[in-house]
C-alpha positions as CSV (number, residue, x, y, z in Angstrom):
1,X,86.8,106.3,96.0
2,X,86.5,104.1,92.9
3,X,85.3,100.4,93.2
4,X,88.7,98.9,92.3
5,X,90.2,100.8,95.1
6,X,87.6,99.4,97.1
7,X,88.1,95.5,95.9
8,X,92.1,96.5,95.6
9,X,94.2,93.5,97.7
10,X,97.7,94.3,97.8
11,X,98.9,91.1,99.9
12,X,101.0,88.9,98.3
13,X,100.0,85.6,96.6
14,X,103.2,83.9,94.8
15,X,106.5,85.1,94.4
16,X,109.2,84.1,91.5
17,X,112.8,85.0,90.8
18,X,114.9,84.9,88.0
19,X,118.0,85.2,86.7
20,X,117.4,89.1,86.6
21,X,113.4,89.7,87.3
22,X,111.5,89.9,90.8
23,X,107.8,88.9,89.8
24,X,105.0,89.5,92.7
25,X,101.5,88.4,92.6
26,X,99.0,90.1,94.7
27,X,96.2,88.7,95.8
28,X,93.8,91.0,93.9
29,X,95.2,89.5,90.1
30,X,97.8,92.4,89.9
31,X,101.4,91.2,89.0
32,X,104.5,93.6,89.6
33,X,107.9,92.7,87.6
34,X,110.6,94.9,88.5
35,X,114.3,94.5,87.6
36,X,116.1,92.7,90.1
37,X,118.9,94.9,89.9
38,X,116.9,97.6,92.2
39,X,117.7,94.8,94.9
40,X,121.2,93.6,95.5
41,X,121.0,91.4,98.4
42,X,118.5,89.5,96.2
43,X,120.7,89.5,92.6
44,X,123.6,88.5,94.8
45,X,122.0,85.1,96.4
46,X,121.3,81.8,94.7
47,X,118.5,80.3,93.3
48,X,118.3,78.4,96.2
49,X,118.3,81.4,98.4
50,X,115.6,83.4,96.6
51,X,113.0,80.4,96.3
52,X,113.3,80.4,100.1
53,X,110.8,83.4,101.3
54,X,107.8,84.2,103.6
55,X,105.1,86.5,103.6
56,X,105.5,88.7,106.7
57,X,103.6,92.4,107.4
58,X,100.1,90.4,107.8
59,X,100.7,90.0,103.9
60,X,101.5,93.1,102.7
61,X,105.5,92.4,102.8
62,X,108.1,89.8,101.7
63,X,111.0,88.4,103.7
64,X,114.1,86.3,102.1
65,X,115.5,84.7,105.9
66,X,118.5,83.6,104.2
67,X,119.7,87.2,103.0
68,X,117.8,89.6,105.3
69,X,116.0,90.7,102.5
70,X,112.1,92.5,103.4
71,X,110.0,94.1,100.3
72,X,106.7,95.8,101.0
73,X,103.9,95.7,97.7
74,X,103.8,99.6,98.6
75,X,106.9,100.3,97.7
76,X,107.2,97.5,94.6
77,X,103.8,99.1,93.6
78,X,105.5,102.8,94.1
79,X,108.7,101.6,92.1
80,X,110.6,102.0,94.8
81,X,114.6,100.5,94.5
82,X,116.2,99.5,97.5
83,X,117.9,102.6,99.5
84,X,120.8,103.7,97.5
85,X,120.7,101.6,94.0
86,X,120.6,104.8,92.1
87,X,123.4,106.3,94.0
88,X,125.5,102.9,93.6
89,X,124.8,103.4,89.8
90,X,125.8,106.7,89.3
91,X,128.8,106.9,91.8
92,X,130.2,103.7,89.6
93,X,129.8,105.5,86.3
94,X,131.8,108.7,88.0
95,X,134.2,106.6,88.8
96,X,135.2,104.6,85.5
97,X,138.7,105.4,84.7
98,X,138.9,107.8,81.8
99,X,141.7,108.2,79.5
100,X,144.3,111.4,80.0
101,X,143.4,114.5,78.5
102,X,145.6,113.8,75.7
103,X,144.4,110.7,74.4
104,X,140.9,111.7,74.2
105,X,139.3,111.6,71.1
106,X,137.7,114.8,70.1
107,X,135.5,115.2,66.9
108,X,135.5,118.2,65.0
109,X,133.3,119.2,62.8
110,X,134.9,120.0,59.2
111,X,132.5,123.1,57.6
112,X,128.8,123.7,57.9
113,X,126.4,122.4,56.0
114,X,126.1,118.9,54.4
């Protein structure tokens, strides 16, 4: 095992929420930023209700009371979105309405070359 493993501390230290950023600092100096998107109980409260969180999992875990929100730094460290983000992404793009077949626009291509 290398030494940084070794003097690795992956409990949290601060936490700060913007208007579209989740911002973790762990105890060892690491920071994690990861889009705040990934979490929609957390995009969804106030400013008010994000400011307000504990550390809970001896340190190794984050809890927002106010929206039953809980983040682990092993699956912010992983990249991990909450359960289903993707999913919600992709099902909302599949399900944009899209004009009759008739009114689509189709490009042709006039000759080769050019």
């Amino acid at each position: 095992m290398g030494i940084l493993a070794l003097n690795a501390d992956e409990r949290v230290r601060d936490v700060r929420v913007s208007e579209d950023t989740l911002t973790v600092d762990l105890m060892d100096g690491r920071t994690i930023s990861v889009p705040l998107v990934w979490y929609p109980r957390l995009l969804a409260g106030t400013a008010k209700q994000r400011a307000r969180w504990t550390r809970c999992a001896a340190g190794y875990g984050i809890h927002w009371p106010d929206l039953d929100e809980d983040l682990s730094t092993e699956g912010l460290l992983r990249g991990a979105p909450a359960p289903g983000v993707f999913r919600q992404r992709l099902t909302r793009r599949s399900t944009r309405p899209r004009p009759p077949a008739g009114e689509a626009k189709v490009k042709r291509r006039s000759g080769r070359g050019g």
